[in-house]
DOFI-172698 format. One record per residue (C-alpha): residue number from 1; y, x, z. Coordinates in steps of 0.02 Angstrom, whole numbers, plus 50000, padded with zeros to 5 digits. Layout:
% DOFI-172698
{k: NUM; py: Y; px: X; pz: Z}
...
This chain:
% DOFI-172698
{k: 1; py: 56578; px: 46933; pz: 55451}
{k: 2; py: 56489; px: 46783; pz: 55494}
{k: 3; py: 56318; px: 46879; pz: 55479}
{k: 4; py: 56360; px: 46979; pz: 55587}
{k: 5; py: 56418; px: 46886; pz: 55740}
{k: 6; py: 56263; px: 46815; pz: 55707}
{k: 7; py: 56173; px: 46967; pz: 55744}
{k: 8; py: 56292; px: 47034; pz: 55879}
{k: 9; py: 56264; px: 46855; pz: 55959}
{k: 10; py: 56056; px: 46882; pz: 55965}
{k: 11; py: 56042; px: 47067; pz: 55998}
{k: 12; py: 56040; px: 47056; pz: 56198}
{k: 13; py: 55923; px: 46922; pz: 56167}
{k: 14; py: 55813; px: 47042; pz: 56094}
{k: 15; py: 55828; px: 47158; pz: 56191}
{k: 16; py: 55794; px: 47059; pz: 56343}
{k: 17; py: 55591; px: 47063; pz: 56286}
{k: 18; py: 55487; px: 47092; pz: 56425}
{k: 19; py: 55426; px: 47256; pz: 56454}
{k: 20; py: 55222; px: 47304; pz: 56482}
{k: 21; py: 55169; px: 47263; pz: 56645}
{k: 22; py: 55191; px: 47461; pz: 56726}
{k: 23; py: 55071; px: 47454; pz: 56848}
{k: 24; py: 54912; px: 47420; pz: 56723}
{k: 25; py: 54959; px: 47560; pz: 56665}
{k: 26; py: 54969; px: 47695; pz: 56796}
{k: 27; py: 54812; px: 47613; pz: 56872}
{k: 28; py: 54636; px: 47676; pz: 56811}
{k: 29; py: 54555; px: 47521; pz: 56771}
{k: 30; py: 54398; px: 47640; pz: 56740}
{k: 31; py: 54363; px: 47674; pz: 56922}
{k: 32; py: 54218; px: 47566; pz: 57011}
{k: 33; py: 54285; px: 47480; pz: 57171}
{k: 34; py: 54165; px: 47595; pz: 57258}
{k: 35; py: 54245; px: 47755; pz: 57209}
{k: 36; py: 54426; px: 47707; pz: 57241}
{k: 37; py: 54550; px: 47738; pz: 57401}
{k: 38; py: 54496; px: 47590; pz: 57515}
{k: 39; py: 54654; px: 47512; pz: 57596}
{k: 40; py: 54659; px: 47368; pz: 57733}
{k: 41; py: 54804; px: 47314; pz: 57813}
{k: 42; py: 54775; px: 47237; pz: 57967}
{k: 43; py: 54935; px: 47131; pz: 58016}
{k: 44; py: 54965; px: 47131; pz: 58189}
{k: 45; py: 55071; px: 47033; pz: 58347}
{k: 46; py: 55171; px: 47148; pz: 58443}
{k: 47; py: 55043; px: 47151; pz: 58567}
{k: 48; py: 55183; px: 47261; pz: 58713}
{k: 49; py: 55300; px: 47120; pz: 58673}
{k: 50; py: 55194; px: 46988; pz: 58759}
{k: 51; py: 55227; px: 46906; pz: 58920}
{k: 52; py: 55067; px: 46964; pz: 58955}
{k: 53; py: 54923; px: 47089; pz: 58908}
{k: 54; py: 54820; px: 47044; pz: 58775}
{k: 55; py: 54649; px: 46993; pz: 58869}
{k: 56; py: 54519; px: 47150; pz: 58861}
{k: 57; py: 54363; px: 47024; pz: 58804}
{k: 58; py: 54483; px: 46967; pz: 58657}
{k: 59; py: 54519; px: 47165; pz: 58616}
{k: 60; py: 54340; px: 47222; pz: 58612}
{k: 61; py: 54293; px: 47078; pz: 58516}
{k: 62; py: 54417; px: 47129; pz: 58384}
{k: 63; py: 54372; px: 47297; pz: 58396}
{k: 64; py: 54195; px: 47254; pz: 58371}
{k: 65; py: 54247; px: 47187; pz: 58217}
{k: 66; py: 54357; px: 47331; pz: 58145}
{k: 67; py: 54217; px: 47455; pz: 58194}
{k: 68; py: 54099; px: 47385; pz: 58059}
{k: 69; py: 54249; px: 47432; pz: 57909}
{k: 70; py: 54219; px: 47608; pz: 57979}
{k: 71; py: 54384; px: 47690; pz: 57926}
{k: 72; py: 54406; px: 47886; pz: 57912}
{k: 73; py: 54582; px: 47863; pz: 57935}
{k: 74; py: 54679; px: 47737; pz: 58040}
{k: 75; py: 54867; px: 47734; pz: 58035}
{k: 76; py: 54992; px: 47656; pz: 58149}
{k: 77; py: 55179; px: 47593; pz: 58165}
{k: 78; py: 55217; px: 47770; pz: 58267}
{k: 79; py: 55349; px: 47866; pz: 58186}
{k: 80; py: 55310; px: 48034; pz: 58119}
{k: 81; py: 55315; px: 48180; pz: 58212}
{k: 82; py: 55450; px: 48241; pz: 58080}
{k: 83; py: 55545; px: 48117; pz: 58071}
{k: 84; py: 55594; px: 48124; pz: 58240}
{k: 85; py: 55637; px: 48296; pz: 58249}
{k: 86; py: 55752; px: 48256; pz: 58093}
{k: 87; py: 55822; px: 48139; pz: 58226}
{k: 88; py: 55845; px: 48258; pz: 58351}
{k: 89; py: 55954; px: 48386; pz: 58252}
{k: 90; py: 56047; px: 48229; pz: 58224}
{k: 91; py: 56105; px: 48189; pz: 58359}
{k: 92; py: 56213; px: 48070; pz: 58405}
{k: 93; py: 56198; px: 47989; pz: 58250}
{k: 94; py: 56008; px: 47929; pz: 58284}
{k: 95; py: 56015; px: 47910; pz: 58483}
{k: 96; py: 55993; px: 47721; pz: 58467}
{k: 97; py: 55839; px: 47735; pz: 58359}
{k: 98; py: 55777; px: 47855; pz: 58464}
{k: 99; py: 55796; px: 47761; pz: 58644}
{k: 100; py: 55709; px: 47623; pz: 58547}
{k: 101; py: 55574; px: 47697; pz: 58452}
{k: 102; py: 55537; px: 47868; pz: 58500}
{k: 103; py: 55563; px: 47898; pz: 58680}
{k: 104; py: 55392; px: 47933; pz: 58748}
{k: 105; py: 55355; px: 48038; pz: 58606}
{k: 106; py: 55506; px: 48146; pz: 58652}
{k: 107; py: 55482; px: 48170; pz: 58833}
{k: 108; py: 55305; px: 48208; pz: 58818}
{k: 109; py: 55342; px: 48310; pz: 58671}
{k: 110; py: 55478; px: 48414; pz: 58754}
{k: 111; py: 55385; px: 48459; pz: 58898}
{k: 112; py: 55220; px: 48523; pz: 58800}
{k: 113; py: 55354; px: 48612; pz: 58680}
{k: 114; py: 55426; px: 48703; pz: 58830}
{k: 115; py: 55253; px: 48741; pz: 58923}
{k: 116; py: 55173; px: 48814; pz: 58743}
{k: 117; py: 55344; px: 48897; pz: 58695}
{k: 118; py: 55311; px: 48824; pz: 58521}
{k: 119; py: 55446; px: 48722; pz: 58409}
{k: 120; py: 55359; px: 48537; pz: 58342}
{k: 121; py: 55316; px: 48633; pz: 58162}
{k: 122; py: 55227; px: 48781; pz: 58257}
{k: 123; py: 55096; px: 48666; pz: 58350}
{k: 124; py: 55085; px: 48534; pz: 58184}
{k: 125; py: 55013; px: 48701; pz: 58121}
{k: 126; py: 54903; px: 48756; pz: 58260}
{k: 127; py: 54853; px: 48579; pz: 58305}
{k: 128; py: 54785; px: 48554; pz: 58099}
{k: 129; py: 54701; px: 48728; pz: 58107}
{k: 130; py: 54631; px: 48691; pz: 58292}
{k: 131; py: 54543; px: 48511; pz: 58221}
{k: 132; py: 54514; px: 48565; pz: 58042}
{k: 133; py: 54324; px: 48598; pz: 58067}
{k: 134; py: 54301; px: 48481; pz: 58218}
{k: 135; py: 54259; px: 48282; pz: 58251}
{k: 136; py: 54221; px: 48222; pz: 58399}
{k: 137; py: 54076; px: 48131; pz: 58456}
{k: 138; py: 54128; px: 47970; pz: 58545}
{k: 139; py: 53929; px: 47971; pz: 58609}
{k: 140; py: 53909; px: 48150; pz: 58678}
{k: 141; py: 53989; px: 48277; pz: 58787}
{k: 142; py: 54160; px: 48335; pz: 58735}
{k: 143; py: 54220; px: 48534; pz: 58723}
{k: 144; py: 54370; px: 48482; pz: 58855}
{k: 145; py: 54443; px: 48646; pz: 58836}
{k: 146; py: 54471; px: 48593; pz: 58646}
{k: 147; py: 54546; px: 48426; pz: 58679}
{k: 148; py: 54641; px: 48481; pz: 58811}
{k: 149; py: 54727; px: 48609; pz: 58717}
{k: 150; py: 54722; px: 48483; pz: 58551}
{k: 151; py: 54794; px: 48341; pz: 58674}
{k: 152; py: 54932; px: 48473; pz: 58716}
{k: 153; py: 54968; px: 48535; pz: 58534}
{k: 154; py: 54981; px: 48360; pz: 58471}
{k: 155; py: 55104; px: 48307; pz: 58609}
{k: 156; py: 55220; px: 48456; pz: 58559}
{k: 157; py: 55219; px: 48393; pz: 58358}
{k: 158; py: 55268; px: 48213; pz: 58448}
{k: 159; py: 55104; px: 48140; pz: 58386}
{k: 160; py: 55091; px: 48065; pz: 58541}
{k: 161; py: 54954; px: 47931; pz: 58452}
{k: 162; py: 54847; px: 48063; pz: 58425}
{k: 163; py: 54891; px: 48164; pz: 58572}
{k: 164; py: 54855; px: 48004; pz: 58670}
{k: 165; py: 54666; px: 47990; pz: 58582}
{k: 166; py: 54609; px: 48193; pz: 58635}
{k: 167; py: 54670; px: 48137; pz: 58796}
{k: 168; py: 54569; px: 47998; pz: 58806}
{k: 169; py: 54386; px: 48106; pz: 58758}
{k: 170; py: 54441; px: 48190; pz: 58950}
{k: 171; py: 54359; px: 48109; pz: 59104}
{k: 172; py: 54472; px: 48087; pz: 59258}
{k: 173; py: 54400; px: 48265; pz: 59309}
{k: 174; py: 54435; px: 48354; pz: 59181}
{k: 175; py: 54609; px: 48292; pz: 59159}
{k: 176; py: 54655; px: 48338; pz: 59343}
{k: 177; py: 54601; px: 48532; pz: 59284}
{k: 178; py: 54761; px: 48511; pz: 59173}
{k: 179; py: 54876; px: 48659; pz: 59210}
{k: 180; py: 55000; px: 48604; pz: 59348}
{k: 181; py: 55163; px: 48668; pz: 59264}
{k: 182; py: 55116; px: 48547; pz: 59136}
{k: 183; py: 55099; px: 48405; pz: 59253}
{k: 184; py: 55222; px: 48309; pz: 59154}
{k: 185; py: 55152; px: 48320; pz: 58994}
{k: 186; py: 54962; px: 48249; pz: 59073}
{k: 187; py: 55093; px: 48099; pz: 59149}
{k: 188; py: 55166; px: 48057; pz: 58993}
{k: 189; py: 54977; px: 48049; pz: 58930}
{k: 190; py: 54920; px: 47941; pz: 59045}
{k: 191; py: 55046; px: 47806; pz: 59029}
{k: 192; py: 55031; px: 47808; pz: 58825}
{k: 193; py: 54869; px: 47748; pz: 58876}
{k: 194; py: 54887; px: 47636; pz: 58986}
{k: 195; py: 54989; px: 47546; pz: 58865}
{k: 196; py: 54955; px: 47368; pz: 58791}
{k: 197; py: 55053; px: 47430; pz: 58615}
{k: 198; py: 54937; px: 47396; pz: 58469}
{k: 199; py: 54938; px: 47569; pz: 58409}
{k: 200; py: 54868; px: 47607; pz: 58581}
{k: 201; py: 54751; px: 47463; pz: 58621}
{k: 202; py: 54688; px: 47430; pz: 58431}
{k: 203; py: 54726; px: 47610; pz: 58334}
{k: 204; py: 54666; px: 47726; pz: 58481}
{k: 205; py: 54531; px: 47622; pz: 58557}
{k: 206; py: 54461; px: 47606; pz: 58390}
{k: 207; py: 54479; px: 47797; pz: 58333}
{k: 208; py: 54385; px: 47845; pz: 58489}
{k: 209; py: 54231; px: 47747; pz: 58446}
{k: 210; py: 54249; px: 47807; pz: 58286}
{k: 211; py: 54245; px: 47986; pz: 58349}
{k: 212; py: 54392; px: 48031; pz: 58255}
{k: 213; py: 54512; px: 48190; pz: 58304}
{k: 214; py: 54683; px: 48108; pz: 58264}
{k: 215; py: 54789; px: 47945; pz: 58164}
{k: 216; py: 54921; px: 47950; pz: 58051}
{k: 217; py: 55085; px: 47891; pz: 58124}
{k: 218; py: 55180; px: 47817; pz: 57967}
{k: 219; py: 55325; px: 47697; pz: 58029}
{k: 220; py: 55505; px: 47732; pz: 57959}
{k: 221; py: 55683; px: 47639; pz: 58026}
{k: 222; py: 55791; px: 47679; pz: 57883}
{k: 223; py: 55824; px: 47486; pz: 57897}
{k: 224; py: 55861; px: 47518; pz: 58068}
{k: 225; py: 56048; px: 47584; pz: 58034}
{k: 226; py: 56094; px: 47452; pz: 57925}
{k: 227; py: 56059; px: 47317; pz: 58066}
{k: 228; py: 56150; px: 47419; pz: 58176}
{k: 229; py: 56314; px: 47400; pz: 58075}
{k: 230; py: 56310; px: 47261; pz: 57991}
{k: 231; py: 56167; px: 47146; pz: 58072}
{k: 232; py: 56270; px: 47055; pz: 58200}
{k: 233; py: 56411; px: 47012; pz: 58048}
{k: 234; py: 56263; px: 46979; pz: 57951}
{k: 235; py: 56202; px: 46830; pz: 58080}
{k: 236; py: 56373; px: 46772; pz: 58105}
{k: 237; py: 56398; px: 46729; pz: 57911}
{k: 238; py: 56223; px: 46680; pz: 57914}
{k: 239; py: 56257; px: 46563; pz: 58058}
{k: 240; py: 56373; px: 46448; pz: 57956}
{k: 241; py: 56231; px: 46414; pz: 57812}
{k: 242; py: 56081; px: 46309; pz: 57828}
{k: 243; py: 55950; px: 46422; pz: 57803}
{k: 244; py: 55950; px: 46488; pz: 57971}
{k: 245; py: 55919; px: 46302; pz: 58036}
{k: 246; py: 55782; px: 46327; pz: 57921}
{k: 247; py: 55690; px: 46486; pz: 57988}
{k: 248; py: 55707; px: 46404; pz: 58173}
{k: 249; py: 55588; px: 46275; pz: 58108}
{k: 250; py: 55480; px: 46376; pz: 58014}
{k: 251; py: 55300; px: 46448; pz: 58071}
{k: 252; py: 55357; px: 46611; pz: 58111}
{k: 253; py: 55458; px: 46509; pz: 58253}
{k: 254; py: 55343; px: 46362; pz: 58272}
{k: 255; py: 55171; px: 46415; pz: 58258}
{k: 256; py: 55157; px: 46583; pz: 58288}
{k: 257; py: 55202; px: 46590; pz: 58472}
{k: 258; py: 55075; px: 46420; pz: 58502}
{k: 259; py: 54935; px: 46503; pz: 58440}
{k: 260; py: 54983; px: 46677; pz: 58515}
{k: 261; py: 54951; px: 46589; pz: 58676}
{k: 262; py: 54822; px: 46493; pz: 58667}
{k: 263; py: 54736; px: 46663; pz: 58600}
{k: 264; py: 54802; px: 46733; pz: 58754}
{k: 265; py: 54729; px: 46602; pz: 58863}
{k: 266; py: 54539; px: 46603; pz: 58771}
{k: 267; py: 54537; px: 46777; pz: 58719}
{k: 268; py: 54523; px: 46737; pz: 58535}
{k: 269; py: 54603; px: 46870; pz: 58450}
{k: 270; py: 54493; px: 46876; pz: 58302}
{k: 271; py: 54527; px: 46702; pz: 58262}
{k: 272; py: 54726; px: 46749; pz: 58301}
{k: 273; py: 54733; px: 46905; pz: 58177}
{k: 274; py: 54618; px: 46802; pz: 58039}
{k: 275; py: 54773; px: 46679; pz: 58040}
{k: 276; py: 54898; px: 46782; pz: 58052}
{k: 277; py: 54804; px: 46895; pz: 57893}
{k: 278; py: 54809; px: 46737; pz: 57793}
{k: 279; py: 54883; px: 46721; pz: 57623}
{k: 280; py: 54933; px: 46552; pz: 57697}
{k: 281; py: 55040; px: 46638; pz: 57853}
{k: 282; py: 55099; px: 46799; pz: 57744}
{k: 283; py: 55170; px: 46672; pz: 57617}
{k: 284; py: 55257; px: 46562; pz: 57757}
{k: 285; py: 55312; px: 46727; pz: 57841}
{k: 286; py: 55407; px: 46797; pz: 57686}
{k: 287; py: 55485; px: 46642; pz: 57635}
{k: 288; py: 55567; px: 46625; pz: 57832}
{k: 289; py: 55581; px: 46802; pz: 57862}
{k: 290; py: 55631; px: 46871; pz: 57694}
{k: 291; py: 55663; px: 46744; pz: 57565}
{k: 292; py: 55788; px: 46705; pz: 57674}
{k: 293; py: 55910; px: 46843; pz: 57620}
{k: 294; py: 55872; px: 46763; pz: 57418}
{k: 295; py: 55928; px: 46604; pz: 57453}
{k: 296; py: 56090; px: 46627; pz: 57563}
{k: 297; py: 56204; px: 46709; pz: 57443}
{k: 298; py: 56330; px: 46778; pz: 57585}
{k: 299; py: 56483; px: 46813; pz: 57498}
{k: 300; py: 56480; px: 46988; pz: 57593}
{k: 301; py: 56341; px: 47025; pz: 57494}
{k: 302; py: 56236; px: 47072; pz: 57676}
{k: 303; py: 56110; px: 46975; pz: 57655}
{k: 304; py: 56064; px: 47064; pz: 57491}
{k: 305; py: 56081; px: 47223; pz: 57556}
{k: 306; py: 55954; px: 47172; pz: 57697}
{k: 307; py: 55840; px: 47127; pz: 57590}
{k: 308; py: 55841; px: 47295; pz: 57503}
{k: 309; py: 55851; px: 47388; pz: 57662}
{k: 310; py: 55669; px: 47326; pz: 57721}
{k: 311; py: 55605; px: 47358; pz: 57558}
{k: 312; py: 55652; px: 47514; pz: 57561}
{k: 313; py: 55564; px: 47524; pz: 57755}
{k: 314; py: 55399; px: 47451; pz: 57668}
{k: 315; py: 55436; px: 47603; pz: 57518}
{k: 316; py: 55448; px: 47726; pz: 57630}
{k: 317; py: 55294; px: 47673; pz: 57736}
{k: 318; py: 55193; px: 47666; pz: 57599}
{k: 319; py: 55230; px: 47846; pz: 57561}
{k: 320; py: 55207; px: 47905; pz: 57713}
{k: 321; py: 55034; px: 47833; pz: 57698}
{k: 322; py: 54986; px: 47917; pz: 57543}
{k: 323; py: 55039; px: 48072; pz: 57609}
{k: 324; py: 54923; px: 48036; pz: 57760}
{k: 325; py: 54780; px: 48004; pz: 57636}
{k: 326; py: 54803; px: 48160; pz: 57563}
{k: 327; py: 54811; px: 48269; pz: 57726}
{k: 328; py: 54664; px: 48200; pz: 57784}
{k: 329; py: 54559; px: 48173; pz: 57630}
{k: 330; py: 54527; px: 47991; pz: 57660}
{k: 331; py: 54424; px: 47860; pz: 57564}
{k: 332; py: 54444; px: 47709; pz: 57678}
{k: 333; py: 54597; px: 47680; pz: 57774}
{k: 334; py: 54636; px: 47544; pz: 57895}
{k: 335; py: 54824; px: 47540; pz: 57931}
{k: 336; py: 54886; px: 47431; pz: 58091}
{k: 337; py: 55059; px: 47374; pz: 58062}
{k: 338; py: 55166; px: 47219; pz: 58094}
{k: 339; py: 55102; px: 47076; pz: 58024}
{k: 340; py: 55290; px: 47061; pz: 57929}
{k: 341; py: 55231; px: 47211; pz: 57840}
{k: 342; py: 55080; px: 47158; pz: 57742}
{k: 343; py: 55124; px: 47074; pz: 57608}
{k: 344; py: 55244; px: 47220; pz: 57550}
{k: 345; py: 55122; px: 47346; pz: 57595}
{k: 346; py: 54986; px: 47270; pz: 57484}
{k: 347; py: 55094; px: 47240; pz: 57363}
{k: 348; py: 55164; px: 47441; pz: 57336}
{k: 349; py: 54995; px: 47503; pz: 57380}
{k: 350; py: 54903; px: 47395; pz: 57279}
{k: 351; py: 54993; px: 47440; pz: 57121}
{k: 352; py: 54933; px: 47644; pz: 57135}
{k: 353; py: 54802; px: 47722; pz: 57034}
{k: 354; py: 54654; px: 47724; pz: 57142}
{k: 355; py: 54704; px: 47611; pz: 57247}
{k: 356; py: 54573; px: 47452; pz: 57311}
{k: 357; py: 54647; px: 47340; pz: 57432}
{k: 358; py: 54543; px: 47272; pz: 57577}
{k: 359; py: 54595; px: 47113; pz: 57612}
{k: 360; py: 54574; px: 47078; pz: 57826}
{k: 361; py: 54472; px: 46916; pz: 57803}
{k: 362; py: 54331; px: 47015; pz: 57726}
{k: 363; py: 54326; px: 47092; pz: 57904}
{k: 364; py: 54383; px: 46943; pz: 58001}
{k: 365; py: 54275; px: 46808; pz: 57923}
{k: 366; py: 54329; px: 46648; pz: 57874}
């Protein structure tokens, strides 16, 4: 009997081994760096959050930058054109995430659904076959009868990114030959571009020079719910621990918003988004931001669950990504997200088969 407690003692020890290390095994270790998916995640401020707009010298200096990566594919925190009519047919149960998130998508959208008499999957489908043989030429004339109706097509599948960039190819001429029973839709255009959003300013601007037809709108809020329940209980419990003393003092608090405005005040945005692209900041960022959740063992069990729920945010994005990738064919992505995002991103991405990870400073400089 003795032998075997003994053995009934040491079995979960054994089988407690560590397992082979997954992802060197899915990855194709064969592949040159040349011939893989090129990924860069470019961390970003919430440039529309600002007191005030990011200066124009700072944005075409980073731009100037970004240009040289030459991406076939940029993507942005939009939400996808899907998702939101998922939200729709939802209703009431989404209305929050959609005053927050998706509004200007859905009045444009709406309004070039009504003047094409198409549903959002109907122009998807025409807007793909419309740009499948087509790429602009950010140098040369533009067939405005193309982007006009592209620019109208896109709006209805509430890709209002890429809607926003065919809109942008028109001169001020040719978008006042917009059809006047769609004078709405041409409005809602208009503003998307005037505004200082970094999807806008950074992924638009950029996919003009670039001459490309549309971007990949990959955001998700399945966190979003969760914070809406819970998040304010959440604080409360979180409130009584030290850790939130903690994050008030940490970069993310500290730093972050001195440097945002002295980049604000000299126009250095490069040297802005090379910090805040750092492994130095993306470590200090998940240890306030996220860590956070590890450490304060709520006896609710919240802060846990928080933790998973942006996870599963980052999961999700990551898909949607891919499946951007493989709708457009590309071989060298640059994504524009949150700077909060990076880490993760790079992380889930970086484990995939084909996989290379650009990391910013190679862009930025050091």
């Amino acid at each position: 009997m003795a032998g075997l407690t003994i053995v009934a003692t040491w079995a979960p020890f054994v089988a407690l081994a560590s397992p082979p290390d997954a992802s060197q095994i899915v990855r194709d270790e064969a592949l040159s760096p040349e011939s893989r998916t090129r990924i860069c995640v470019l961390g970003t401020i919430h440039l529309g959050q600002l007191a005030e707009e990011a200066p124009q010298r700072g944005i075409k200096a980073l731009l100037d930058v970004l240009e040289k990566y030459k991406p076939d594919l940029i993507a942005v925190e939009r939400i996808p054109g899907e998702t939101i009519e998922f939200w729709l047919r939802q209703t009431p149960t989404y209305d929050q995430q959609i005053a927050a998130f998706a509004a200007s998508a859905i009045d444009v959208g709406l309004a070039a659904q009504k003047h094409l008499n198409v549903t959002r999957r109907e122009a998807e489908a025409q807007a793909a076959e419309l740009l499948k043989t087509s790429q602009a030429d950010p140098t040369g004339p533009v067939d405005a009868g193309q982007c006009a109706r592209a620019a109208m097509l896109l709006a209805a599948a509430f890709d209002v990114s890429s809607a926003a960039l065919q809109w942008s190819y028109l001169t001020n001429g040719q978008r006042a030959q917009f059809p006047a029973e769609a004078k709405a839709v041409a409005t809602g255009l208009d503003k998307v571009l005037r505004s200082p959003t970094e999807d806008v300013a950074i992924g638009v601007a950029l996919a003009r020079r670039l001459g490309h037809n549309r971007l990949a709108s990959i955001d998700d809020q399945c966190d979003a719910a969760f914070q809406l329940e819970h998040g304010a209980a959440m604080m409360a419990e979180l409130g009584q621990t030290d850790e939130l003393r903690k994050l008030q003092d940490s970069v993310l608090m500290t730093e972050l918003p001195a440097r945002t405005s002295r980049a604000m005040q000299s126009g250095d945005l490069v040297g802005l988004y090379r910090w805040i692209n750092s492994a130095e900041y993306a470590r200090a960022d998940v240890d306030a931001q996220w860590h956070i959740f590890l450490r304060s063992r709520l006896a609710s069990g919240l802060d846990r669950a928080r933790a998973a729920a942006w996870e599963a945010r980052n999961l999700i994005i990551a898909a949607n990504l891919r499946r951007a990738i493989v709708a457009h064919r590309a071989s060298r992505v640059l994504v524009i997200m949150g700077a909060s995002h990076r880490p993760f991103l790079e992380a889930y991405l970086g484990q995939m088969m084909d996989v290379e990870i650009v990391a910013p400073e190679t862009l930025l400089g050091s």
